[in-house]
C-alpha positions as CSV (number, residue, x, y, z in Angstrom):
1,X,24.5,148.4,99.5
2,X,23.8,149.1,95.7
3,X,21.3,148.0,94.3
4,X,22.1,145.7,92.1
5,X,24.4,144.6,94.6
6,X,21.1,143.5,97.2
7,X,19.2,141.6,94.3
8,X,22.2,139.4,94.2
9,X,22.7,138.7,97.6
10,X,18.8,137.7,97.9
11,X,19.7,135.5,94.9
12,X,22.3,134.2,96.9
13,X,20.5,133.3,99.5
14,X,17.2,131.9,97.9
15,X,19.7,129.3,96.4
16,X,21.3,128.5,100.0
17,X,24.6,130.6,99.7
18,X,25.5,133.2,101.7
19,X,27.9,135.7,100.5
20,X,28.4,139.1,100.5
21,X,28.8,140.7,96.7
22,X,30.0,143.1,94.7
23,X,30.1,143.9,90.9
24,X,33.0,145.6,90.0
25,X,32.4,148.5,87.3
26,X,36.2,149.1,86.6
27,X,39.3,147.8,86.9
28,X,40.6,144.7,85.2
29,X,37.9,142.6,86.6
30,X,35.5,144.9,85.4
31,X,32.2,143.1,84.7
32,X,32.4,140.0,87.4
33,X,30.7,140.1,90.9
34,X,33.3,139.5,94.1
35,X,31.5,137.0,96.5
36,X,33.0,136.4,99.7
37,X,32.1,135.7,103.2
38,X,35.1,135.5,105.8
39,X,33.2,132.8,107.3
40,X,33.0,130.1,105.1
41,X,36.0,128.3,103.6
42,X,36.0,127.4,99.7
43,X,34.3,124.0,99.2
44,X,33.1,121.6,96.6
45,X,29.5,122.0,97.1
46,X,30.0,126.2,96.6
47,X,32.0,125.0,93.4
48,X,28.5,122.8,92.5
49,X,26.3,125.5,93.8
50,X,27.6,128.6,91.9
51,X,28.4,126.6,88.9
52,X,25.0,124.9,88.7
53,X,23.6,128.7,89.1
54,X,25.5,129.7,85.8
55,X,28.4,131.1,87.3
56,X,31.9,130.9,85.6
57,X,34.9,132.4,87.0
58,X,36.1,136.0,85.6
59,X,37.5,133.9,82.0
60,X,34.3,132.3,81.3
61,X,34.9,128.5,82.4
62,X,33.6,126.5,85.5
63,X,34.7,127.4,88.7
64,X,36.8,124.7,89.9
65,X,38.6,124.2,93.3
66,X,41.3,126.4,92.6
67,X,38.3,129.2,92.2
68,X,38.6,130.2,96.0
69,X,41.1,132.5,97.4
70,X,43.6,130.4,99.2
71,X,40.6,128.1,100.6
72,X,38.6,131.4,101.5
73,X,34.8,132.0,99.8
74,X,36.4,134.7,97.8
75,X,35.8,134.3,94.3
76,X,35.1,136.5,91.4
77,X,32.3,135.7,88.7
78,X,30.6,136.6,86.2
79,X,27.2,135.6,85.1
80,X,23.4,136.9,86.2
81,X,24.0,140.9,84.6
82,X,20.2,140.9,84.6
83,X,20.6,141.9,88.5
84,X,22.3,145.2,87.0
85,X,19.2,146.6,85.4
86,X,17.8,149.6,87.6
87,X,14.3,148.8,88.7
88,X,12.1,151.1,90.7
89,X,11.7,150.1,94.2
């Protein structure tokens, strides 16, 4: 896993979500993370969570329940780039 990729997921989960992202470098989404875990279905309290972390979905407004893919935990977001900065290890 990247990087910047790992210091989001233990973001994540310090705040009680698990997910499994990415942050998409190209493409038309380029710039927002993709969290998802097949698990989990797409629920109010992830819309309070992630919003209440700063998120906003990939057009910069809330996430709302239409956020989710089909009812899935599969959203994409952007906020946090300071996860994106290379630090040593």
């Amino acid at each position: 896993m990247k990087p910047e990729n790992k210091r989001m997921q233990e973001y994540l989960v310090n705040n009680g979500i698990y997910a499994t992202p990415k942050y998409l470098q190209a493409g038309s989404l380029k710039g927002c993370w993709r969290l998802y875990n097949k698990k989990d279905r797409w629920s109010e309290g992830l819309v309070r969570a992630l919003n209440g972390l700063g998120f906003t979905n990939y057009n910069g407004k809330p996430l709302d329940q239409l956020s989710g893919n089909g009812g899935m935990f599969q959203v994409f977001v952007r906020g946090h780039s300071e996860f994106l900065i290379n630090k040593a290890a």
